[in-house]
N, C-alpha and C positions, 0 to 999 in steps of 0.2 A: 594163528588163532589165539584170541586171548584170553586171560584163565577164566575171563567170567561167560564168553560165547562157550569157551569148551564143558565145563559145565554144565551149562545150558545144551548143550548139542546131547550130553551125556544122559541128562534125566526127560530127555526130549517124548522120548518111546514110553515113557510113563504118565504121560501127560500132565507133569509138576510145573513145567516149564513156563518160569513170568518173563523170560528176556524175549518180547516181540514187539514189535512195531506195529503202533496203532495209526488207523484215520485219526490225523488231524481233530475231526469235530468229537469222535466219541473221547480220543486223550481232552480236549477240551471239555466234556462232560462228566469224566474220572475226575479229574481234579477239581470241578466246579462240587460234586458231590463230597468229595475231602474235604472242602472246604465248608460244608453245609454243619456235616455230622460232626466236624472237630469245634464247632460254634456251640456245639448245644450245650447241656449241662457238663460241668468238667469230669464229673465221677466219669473214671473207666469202664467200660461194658466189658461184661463178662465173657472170658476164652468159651469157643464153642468146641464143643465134642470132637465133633467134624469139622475141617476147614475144608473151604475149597480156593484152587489156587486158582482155578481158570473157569469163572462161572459160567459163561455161553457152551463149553464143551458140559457139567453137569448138570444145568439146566435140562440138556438134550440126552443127558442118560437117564434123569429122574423117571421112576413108572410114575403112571396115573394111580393112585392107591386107591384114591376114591373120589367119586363122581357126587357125594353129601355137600348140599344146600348147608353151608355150615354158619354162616352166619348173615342175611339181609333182611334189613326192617323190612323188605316188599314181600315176603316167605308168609303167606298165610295159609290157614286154613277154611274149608268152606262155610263157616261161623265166621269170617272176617278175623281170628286171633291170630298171633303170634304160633308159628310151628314149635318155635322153641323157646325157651326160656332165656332174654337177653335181657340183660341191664347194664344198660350203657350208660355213660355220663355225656353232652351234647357241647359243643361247640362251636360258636361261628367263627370260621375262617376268614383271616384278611380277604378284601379286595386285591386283585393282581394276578401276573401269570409266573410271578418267582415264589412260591409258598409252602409254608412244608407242616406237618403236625408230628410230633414227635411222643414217645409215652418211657416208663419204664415200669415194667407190668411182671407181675409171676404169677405160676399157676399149681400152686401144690396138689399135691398126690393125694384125693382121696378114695381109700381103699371099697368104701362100700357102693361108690358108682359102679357099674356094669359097661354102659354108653361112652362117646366119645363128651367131652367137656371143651369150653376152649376158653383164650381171651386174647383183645386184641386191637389194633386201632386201624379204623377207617374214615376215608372221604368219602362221601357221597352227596348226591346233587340230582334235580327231577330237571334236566333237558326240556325245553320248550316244546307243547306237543308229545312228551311223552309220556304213556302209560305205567313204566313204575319208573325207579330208580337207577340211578348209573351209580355205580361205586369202584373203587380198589381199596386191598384190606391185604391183611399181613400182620402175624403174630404168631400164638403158642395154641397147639392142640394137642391134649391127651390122649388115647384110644386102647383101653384095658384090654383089648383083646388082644393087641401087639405089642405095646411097651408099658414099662411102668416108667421108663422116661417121655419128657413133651416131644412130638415134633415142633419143627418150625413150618409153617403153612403159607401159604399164598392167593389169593382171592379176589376174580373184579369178575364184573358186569355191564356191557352198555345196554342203553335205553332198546337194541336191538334185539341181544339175544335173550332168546325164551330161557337159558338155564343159564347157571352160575358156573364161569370156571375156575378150577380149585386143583392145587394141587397141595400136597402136603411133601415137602422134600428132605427133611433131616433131624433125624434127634440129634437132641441139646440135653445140657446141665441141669437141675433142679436149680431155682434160686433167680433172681431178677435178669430179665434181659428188656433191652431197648429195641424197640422199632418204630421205622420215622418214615413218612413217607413223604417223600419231594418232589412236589411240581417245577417242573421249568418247563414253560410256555404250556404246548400241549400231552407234555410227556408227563407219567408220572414213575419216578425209581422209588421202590418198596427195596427198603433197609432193614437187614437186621443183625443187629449187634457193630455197627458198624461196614456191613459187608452188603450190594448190592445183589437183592436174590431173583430180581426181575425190574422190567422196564415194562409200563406199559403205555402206548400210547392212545388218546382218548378225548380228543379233542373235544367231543363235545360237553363233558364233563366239565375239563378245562375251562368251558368259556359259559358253562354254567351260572347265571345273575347270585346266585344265593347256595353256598354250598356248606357243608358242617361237616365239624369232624368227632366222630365217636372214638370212645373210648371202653370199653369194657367187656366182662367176661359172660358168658353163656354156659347153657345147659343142653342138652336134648333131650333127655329123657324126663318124662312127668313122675314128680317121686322122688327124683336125684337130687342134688346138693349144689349148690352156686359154690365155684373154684374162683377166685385167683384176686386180686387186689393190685389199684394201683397205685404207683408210689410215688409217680410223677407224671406231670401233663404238660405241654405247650405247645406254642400254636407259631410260624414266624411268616414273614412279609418284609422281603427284600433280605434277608438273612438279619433282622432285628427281633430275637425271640423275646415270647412271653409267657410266661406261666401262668396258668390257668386252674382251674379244680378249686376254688375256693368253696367255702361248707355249703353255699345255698346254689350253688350249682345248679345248672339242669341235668335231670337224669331221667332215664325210666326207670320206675318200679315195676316190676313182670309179673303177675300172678304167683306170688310169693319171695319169688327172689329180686335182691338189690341190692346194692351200694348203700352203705354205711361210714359218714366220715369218723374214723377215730387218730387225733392229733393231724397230722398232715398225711394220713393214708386212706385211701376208699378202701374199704373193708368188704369182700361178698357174705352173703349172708341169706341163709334161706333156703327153701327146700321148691322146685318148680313145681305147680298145682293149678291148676285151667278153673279152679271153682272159685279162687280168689281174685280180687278186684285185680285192675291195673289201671296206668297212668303215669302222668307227668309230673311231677315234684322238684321244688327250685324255682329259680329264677327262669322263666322259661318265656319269656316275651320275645324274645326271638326268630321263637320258633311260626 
């Protein structure tokens, strides 16, 4: 046996263990994904708290922490508003079934929130014939009650099911992290910081005519304070990326809280309040 199976044979029972033999097609989707997230912007993403070596076996240890609606435009209440307080920035997504949106996003600590806060980047897309929205989503959530560190989260939807599924799986660092989320064909991998934290597949989303990708951070509670700013955007097709966010952007403004550009950063800003206005702001002919 050679030094590097024995080794591996040795940290086996601890489940650390990266020397295994993969299907052909997913080693062919490992490196296709290596190849996505090492294309994007060159800055390095930042070391996570927690690493995992073997994600399919953490995936399947994660608890369900919480079953909260945590972040979709389709989330309203029986006045037709917004449950929560979101201000996103809006993007059209290439044409194609090779496509990815990538961000680099933080979410500071503020102490006088009580509620969870988040921010974050999604796809989403309305399926022909259906009733609300399809999405997948993936970023940073705080929850005062548990940590004064973020988790990292996880988040999608089809046009089918009636609730949103969510899991939030691991605190992280304070300070900027990246997440990108990659289509290839029907499948879509949610990334973060570099590391694959879920696959999902969704074809119908996939093959959705007109799909957009958001950007940005949220509240929940009415009263609380808009967290997090983003510091970078783009959007790719065929692995040719583009940076996006420019000042007249499409955004919503939420009943108090928004996005603010200052120099090349969206800035949050705002306190969530259901008596003030809301809308769309920006170049927004797309939509």
């Amino acid at each position: 046996m050679d030094r590097r199976r024995l080794h591996c044979h040795r940290i086996r029972l601890r489940g650390q263990c990266r020397h295994r033999h993969l299907h052909p097609r997913r080693l062919q989707h490992r490196r296709r994904v290596q190849r996505q997230t090492r294309s994007q912007d060159p800055r390095p993403a930042p070391i996570l708290l927690i690493r995992t070596h073997n994600i399919a076996a953490f995936v399947l240890a994660v608890a369900l922490l919480s079953c909260t609606s945590v972040a979709s435009t389709n989330e309203t209440g029986s006045d037709g508003l917004p449950l929560n307080g979101m201000a996103p920035l809006y993007f059209t997504l290439p044409n194609g079934t090779d496509r990815a949106v990538s961000t680099l996003i933080t979410l500071p600590e503020l102490p006088t929130n009580k509620h969870w806060y988040a921010n974050w980047v999604m796809i989403v897309g309305r399926p022909n014939g259906a009733t609300h929205d399809a999405f997948v989503q993936v970023g940073l959530i705080r929850r005062p009650d548990q940590s004064r560190l973020p988790y990292v989260f996880f988040a999608w939807q089809t046009e089918q099911q009636p609730r949103i599924q969510f899991q939030q799986i691991h605190l992280t660092a304070d300070g900027p992290h990246r997440f990108t989320i990659l289509q290839i064909q029907n499948t879509f991998a949610l990334i973060a910081d570099g590391r694959e934290v879920m696959r999902v597949p969704m074809s119908s989303l996939a093959q959705t005519h007109t799909t957009y990708a958001q950007v940005g951070p949220e509240v929940y509670a009415e009263g609380e304070a808009l967290s997090g700013n983003v510091l970078y955007a783009a959007v790719s097709s065929n692995n040719i990326w583009k940076r996006v966010g420019e000042p007249d952007a499409c955004r919503y403004e939420n009943h108090g809280v928004l996005l603010r550009r200052t120099g090349e950063v969206w800035v949050s800003t705002g306190r969530f309040d259901r008596t003030q206005p809301s809308g769309f702001k920006g170049r927004c002919d797309h939509l």
